[in-house]
C-alpha positions in Angstrom: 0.0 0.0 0.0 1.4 3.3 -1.0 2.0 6.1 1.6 -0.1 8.2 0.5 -2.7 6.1 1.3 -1.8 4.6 4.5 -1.6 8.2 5.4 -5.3 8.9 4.2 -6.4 5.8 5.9 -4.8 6.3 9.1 -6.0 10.1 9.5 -9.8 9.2 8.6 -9.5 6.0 11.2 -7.9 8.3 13.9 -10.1 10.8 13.3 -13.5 8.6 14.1 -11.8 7.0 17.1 -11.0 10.9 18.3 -14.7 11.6 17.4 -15.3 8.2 19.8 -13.0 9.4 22.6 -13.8 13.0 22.8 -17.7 12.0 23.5 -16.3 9.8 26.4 -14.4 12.5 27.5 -11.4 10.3 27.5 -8.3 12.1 28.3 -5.8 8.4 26.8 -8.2 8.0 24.1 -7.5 12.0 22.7 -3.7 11.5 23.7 -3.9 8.2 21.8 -6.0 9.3 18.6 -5.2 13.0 18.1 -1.8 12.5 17.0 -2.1 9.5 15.1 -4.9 12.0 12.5 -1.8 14.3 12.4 0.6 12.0 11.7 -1.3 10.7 9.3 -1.3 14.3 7.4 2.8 14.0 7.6 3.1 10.5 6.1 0.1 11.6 3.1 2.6 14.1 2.3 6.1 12.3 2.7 4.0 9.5 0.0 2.6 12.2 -2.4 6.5 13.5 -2.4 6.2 17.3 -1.1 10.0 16.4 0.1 11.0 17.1 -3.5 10.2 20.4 -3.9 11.1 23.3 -1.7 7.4 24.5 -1.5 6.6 21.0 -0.8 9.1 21.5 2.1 7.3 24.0 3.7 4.0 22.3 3.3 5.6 19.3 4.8 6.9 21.8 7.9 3.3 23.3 8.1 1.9 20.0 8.9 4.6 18.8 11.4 4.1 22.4 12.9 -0.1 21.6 13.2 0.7 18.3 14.9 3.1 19.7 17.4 0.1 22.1 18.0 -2.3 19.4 18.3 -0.8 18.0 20.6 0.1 20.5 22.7 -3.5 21.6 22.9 -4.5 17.8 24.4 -3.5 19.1 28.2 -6.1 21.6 27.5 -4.0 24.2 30.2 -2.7 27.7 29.6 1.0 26.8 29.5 0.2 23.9 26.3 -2.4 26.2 25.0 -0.2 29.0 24.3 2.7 26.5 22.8 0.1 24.9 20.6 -1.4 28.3 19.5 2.5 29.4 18.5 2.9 26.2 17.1 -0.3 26.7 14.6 0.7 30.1 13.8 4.5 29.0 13.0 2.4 26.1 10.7 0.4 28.6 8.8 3.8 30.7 8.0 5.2 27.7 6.8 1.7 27.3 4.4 1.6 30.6 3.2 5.6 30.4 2.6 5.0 27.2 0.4 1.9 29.0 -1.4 4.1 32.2 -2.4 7.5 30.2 -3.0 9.2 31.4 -6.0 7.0 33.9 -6.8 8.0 38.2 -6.4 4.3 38.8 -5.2 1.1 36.7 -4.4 -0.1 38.7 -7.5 2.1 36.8 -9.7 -0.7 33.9 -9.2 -1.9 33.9 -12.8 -5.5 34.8 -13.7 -5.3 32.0 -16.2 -3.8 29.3 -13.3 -7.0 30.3 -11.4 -9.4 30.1 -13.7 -7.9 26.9 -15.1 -8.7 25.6 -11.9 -11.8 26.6 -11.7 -13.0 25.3 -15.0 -11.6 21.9 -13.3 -13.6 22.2 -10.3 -16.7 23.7 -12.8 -16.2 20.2 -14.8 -16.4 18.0 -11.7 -20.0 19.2 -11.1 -19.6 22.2 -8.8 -21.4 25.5 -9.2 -19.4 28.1 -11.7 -21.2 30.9 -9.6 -19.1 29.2 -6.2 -16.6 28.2 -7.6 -15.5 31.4 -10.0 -17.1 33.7 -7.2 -14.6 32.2 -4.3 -11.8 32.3 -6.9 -12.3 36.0 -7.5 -12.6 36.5 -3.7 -9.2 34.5 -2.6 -7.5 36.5 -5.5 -8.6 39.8 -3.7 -7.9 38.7 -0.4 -4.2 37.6 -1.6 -3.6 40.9 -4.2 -5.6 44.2 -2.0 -3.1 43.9 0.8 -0.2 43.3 -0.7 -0.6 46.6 -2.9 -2.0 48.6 0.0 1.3 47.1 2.0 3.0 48.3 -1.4 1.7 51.4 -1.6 2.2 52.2 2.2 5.8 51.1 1.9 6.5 53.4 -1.2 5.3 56.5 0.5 7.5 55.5 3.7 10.6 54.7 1.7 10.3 57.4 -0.4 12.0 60.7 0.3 10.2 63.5 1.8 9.8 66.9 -0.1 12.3 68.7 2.4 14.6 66.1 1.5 14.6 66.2 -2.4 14.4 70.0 -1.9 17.7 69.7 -0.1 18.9 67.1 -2.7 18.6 69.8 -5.7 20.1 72.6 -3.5 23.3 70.1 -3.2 23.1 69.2 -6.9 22.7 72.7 -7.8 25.9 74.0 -5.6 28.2 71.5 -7.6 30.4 73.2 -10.2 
């Protein structure tokens, strides 16, 4: 059996047995089961090969990240919660790193890719209006901050008016 699926198989087994264990309130059961669903996330992606790519990589330390989180969270006290919260946020650094890897701005995501997608999705029998609608929507969530962060980082870095004023007075005194 490939890793993939031994991966697949051992998250979606875990994850009824958690379902199980958290309705008994059964503090072994959740140490037992919640990390076995991670895991299971880790060896899906070690067997679909996202070591073999540096955004792969990242993905693969995103998920290692979430199950560190996971289990941190299990204790359910302040100390563990506020590990596991870092731990989640360090995972979701690592999934936005993979997502913009090799690219100069999140912009760079084609409109074509996206779309492309979308007539995939729009061919397996989703809605056009969902699917097309969330694309546009994820594409303005990535692109309107990074041009207002542009924008806001132009006018900081650029010089003031009493500074290119003094920048032609010191051009103009050169012989």
């Amino acid at each position: 059996m490939p890793w993939f699926a031994i991966g697949c198989t051992l998250t979606a087994l875990s994850t009824a047995l958690l379902l199980g264990m958290e309705q008994k309130d059964s503090l072994a059961g959740r140490w037992l089961t919640k990390p076995l669903a991670s895991l299971g996330f880790v060896v899906a992606g070690l067997g679909d090969g996202l070591l073999g790519s540096a955004p792969g990589r990242w993905l693969l330390a995103g998920l290692v990240l979430s199950l560190v989180g996971d289990v941190a969270l299990i204790p359910r006290s302040s100390k563990t919660f506020l590990a596991g919260l870092g731990s989640f946020l360090l995972g979701h650094v690592a999934f936005a790193v993979a997502f913009i890897k090799d690219t100069a701005l999140v912009s760079q995501v084609g409109v074509f890719e996206l779309t492309f997608r979308g007539k995939e999705l729009n061919n397996e029998g989703f809605s056009g209006l969902l699917v097309f609608g969330t694309i546009a929507f994820l594409y303005f969530l990535m692109s309107y901050p990074l041009s207002r962060w542009g924008r806001w980082l132009e006018q900081r870095l650029a010089p003031s008016s009493s500074q290119k004023a003094k920048q032609r007075l010191r051009a103009a005194q050169r012989p």
